[in-house]
C-alpha beads as a LAMMPS data file, in Angstrom:
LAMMPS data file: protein, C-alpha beads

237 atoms
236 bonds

1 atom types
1 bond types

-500.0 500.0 xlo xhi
-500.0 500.0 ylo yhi
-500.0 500.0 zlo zhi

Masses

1 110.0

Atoms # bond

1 1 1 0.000 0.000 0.000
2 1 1 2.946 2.468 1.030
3 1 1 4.512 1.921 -2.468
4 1 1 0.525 2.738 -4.224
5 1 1 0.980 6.358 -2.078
6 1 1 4.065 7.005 -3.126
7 1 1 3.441 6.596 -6.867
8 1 1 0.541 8.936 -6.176
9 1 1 2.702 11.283 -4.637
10 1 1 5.338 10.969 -7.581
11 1 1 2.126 12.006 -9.884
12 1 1 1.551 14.823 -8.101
13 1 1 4.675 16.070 -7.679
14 1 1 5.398 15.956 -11.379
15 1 1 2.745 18.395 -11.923
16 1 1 4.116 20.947 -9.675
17 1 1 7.772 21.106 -10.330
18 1 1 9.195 24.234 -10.348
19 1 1 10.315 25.852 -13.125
20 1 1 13.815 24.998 -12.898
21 1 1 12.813 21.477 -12.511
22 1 1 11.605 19.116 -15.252
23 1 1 8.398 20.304 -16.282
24 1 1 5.287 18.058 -16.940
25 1 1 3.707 17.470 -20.561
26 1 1 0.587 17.422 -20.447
27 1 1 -1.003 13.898 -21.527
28 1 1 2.197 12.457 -21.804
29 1 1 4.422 9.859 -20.119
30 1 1 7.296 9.847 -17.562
31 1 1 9.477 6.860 -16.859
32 1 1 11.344 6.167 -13.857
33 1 1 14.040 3.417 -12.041
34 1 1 11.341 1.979 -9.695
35 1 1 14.245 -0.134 -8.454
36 1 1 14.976 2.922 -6.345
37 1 1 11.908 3.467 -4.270
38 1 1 11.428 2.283 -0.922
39 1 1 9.753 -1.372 -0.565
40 1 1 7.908 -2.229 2.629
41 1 1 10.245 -1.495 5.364
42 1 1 10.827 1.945 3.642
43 1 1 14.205 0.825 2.666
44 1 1 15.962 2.112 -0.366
45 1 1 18.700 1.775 -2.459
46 1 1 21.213 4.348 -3.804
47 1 1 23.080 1.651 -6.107
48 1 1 23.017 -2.508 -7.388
49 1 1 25.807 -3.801 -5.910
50 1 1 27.389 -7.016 -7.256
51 1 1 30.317 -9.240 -7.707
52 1 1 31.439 -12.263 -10.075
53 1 1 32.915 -13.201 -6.463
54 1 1 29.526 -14.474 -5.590
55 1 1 29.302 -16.862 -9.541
56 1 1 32.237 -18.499 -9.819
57 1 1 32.686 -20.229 -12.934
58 1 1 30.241 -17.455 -14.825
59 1 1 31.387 -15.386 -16.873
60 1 1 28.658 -13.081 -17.604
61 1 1 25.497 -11.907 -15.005
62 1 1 22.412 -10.410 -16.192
63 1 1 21.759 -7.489 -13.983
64 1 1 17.735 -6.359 -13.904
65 1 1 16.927 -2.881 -13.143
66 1 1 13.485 -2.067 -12.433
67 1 1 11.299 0.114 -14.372
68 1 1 7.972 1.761 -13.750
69 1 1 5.905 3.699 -15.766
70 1 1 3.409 6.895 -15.222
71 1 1 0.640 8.070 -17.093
72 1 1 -1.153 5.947 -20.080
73 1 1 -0.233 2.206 -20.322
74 1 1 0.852 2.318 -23.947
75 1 1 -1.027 -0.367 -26.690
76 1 1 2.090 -1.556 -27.908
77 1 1 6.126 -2.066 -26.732
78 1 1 7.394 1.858 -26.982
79 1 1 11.372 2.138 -27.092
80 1 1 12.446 4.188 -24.330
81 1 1 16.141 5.647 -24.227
82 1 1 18.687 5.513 -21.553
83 1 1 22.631 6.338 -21.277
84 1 1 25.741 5.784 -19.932
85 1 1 27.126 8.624 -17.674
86 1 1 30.452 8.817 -17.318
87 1 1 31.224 10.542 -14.054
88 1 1 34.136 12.658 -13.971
89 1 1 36.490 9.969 -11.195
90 1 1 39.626 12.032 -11.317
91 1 1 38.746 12.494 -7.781
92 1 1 36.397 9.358 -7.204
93 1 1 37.960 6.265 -5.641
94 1 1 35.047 4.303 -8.077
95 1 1 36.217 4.397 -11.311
96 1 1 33.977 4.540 -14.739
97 1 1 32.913 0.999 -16.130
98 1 1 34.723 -0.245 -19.118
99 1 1 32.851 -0.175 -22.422
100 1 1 34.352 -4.353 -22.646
101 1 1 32.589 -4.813 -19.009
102 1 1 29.151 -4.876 -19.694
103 1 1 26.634 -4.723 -22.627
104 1 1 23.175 -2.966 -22.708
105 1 1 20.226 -4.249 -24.755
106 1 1 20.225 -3.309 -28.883
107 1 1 16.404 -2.271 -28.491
108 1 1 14.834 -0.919 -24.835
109 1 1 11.635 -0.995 -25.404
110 1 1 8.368 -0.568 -22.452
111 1 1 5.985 -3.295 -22.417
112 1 1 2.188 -2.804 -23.206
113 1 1 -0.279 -2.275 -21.252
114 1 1 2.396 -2.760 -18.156
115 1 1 3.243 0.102 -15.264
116 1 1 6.179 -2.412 -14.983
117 1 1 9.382 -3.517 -16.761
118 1 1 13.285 -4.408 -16.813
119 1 1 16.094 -3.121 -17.876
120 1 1 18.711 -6.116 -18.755
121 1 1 22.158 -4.911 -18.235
122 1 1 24.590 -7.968 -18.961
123 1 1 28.082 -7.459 -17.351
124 1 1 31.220 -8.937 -18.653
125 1 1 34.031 -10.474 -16.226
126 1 1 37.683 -9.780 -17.240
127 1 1 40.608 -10.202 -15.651
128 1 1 41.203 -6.871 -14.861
129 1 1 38.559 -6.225 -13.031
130 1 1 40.273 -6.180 -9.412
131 1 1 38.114 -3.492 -7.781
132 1 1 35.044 -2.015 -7.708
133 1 1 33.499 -0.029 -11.349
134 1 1 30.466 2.113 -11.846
135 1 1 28.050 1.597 -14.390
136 1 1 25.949 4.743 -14.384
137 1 1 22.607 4.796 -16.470
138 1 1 20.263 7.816 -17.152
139 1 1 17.166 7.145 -18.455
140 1 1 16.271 10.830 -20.899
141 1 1 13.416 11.757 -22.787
142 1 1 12.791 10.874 -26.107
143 1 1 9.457 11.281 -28.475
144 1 1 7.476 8.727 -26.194
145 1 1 8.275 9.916 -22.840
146 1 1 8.373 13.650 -21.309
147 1 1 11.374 12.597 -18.747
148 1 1 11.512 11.194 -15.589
149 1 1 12.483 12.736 -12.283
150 1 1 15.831 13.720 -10.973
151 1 1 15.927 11.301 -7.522
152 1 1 14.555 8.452 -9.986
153 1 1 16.138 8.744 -13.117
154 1 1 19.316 7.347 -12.669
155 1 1 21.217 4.641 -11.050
156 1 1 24.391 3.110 -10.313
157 1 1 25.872 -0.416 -10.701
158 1 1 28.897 -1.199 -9.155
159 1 1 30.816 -4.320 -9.003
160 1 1 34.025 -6.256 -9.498
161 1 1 35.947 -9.755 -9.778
162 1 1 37.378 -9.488 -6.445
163 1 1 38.209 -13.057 -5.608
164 1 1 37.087 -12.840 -1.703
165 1 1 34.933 -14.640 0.826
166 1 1 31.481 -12.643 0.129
167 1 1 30.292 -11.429 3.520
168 1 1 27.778 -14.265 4.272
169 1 1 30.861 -16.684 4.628
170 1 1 33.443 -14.282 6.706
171 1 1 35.481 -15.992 9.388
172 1 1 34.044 -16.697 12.437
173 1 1 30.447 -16.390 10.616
174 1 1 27.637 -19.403 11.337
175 1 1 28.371 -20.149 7.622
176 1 1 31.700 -20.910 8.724
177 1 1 31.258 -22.758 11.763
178 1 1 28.066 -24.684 11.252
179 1 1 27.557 -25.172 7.709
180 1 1 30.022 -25.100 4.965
181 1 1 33.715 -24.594 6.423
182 1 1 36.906 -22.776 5.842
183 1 1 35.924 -20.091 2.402
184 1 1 38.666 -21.261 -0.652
185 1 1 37.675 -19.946 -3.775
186 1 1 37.491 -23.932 -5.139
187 1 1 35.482 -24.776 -2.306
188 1 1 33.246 -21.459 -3.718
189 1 1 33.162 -22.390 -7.115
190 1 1 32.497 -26.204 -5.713
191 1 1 29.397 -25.104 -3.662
192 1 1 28.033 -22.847 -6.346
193 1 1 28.647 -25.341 -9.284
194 1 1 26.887 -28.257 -6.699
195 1 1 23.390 -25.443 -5.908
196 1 1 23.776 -22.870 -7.566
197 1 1 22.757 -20.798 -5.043
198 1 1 24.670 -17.037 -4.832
199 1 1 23.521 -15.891 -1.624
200 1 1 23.317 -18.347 1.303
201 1 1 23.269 -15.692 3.398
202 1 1 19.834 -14.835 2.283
203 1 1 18.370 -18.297 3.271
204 1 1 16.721 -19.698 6.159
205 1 1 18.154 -22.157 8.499
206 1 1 16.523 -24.904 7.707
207 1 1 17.476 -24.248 4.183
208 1 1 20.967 -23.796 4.593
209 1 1 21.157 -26.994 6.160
210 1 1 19.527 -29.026 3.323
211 1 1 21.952 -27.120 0.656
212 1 1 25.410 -27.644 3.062
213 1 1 24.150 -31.229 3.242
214 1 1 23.973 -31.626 -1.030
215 1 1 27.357 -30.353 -1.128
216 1 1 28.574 -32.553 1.468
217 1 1 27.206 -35.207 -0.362
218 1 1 28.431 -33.580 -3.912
219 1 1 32.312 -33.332 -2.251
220 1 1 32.224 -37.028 -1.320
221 1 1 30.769 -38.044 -4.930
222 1 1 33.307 -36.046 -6.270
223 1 1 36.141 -36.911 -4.097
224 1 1 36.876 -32.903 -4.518
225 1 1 39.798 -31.577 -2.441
226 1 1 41.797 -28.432 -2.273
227 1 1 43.991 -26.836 -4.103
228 1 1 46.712 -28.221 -1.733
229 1 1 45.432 -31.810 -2.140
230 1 1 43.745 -32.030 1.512
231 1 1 40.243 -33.333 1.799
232 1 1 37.690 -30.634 1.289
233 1 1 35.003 -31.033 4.148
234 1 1 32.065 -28.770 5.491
235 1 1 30.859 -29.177 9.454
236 1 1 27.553 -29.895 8.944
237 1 1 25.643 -32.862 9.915

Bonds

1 1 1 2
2 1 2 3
3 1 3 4
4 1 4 5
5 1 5 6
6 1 6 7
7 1 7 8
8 1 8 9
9 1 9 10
10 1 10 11
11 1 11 12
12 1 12 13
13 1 13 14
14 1 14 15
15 1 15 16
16 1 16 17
17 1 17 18
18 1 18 19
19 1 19 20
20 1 20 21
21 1 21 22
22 1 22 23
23 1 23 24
24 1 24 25
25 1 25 26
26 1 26 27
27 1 27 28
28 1 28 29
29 1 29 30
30 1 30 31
31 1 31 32
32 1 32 33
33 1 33 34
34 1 34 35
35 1 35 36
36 1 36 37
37 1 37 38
38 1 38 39
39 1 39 40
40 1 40 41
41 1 41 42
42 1 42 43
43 1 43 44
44 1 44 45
45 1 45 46
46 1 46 47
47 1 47 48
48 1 48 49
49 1 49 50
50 1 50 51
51 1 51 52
52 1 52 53
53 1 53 54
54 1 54 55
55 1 55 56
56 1 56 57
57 1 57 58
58 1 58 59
59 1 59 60
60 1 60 61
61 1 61 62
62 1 62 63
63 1 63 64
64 1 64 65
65 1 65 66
66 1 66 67
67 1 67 68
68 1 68 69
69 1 69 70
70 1 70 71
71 1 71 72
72 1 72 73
73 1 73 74
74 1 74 75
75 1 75 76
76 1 76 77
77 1 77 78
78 1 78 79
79 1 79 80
80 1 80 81
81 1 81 82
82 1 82 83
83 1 83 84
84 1 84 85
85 1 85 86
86 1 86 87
87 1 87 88
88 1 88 89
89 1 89 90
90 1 90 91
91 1 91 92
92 1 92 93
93 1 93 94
94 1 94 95
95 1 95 96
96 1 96 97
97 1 97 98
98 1 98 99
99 1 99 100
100 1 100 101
101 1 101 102
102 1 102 103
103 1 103 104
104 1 104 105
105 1 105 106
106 1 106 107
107 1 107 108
108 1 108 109
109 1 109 110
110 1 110 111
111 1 111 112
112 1 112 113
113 1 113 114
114 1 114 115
115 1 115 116
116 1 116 117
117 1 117 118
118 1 118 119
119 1 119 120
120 1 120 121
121 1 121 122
122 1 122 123
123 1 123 124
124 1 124 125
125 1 125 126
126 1 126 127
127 1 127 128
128 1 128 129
129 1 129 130
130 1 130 131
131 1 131 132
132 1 132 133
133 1 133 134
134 1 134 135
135 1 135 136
136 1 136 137
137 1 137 138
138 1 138 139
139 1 139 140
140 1 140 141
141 1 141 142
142 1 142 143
143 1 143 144
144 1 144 145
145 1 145 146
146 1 146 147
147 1 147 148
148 1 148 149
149 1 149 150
150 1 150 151
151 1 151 152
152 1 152 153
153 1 153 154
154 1 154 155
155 1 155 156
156 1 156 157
157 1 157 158
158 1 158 159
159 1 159 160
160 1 160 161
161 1 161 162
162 1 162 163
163 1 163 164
164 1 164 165
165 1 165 166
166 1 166 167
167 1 167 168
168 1 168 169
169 1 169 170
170 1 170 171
171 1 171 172
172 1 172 173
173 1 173 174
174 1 174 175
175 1 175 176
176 1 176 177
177 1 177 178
178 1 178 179
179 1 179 180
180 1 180 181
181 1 181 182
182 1 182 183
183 1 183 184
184 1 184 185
185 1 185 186
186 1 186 187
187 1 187 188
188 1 188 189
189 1 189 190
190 1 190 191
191 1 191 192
192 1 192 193
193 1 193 194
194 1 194 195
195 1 195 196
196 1 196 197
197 1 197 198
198 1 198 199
199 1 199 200
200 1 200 201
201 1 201 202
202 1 202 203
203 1 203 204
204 1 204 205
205 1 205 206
206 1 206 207
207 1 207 208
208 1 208 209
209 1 209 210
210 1 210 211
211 1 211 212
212 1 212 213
213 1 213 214
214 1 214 215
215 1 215 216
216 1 216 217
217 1 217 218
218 1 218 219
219 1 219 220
220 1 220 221
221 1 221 222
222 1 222 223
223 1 223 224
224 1 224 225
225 1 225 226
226 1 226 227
227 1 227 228
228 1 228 229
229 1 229 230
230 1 230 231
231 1 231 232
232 1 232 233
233 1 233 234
234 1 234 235
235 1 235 236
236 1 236 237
């Protein structure tokens, strides 16, 4: 319901921007990164984070960035434009994606008759990519849509091929202890290749359990070890 209000809200205020603001065309349609609004808990976001870290063995991740609409559902899919900023990072510590890092869609068009859509943004691992890199994208107005609005028309990806243990398995963490062991990025690429499951930190317990146990199962199948030759194992039971 919160999220109904605030798209209200948005309406409203796009009919009574300033004049140095974007104005509003009448009968026409604004576009926005819905990603960005607050769900439920009134969280927000200011950026997608994400790391090839967390996929081992893949070499490209499809990235989707939310999309809402305002005004008149359109009858039929209506391209829609959006850009690449590159911020000036002379004095950024984030850097400026390279072109060879990701790859946006040949056509964005909005869906009919939808307040709803995705952006696809495909990134591109390379070995180079040691720290963190911004992807900035500006959605801007084009002969289908008036504009958006400043706060929700543009958004941030950032990530990276740091080879690390992602948070969710940190030393000393209940991942560590309980579930799934010492982090090695073999054991990583092991466990993901075995569930394919990203973010264990985002399960439940009960869950966690079952997937530990199907890897301790895959390691023994496999007879996997690590990279020094020792016995990979996982604590759980």
């Amino acid at each position: 319901m919160k999220k109904y209000i605030l798209l209200a809200v948005l309406s409203l205020t796009l009919w009574s921007c300033a004049e140095d603001e974007i104005k509003p065309y009448h009968g026409r349609q604004y576009i926005y990164f819905s990603q960005l609004l607050p769900n439920e808990k009134g969280e927000s976001i200011e950026n997608i984070s994400i790391s090839f870290n967390n996929y081992p063995g893949q070499d490209e991740l499809e990235v989707k960035v939310g999309l809402g609409l305002i005004g008149t559902l359109f009858a039929e899919a209506t391209p829609y434009k959006v850009e690449v900023v590159d911020v000036d990072d002379t004095e950024e510590t984030i850097k400026n994606a390279n072109p060879a890092n990701y790859r946006l869609p040949a056509e964005t068009k909005f869906l009919p008759n939808a307040v709803n859509d995705v952006l696809v943004v495909t990134l591109i691992k390379t070995d180079d990519l040691k720290e963190n890199v911004r992807l900035r994208l500006r959605l801007v107005p084009n002969e289908y849509f008036a504009g958006t609005m400043e706060q929700y028309g543009q958004i941030d990806i950032i990530f990276n091929n740091v080879v690390s243990a992602p948070l969710w398995w940190e030393s000393g963490s209940d991942t560590e202890k309980l579930f799934l062991g010492e982090w090695s990025a073999k054991k990583h690429q092991a466990f993901y290749e075995c569930t394919q499951i990203a973010d264990f930190g985002a399960l439940s317990t009960a869950e966690k359990r079952e997937a530990a146990l199907k890897f301790k199962y895959y390691i023994a199948e496999h007879n996997l070890t690590e990279e020094d030759g020792t016995p990979m194992t996982v604590p759980v039971s």
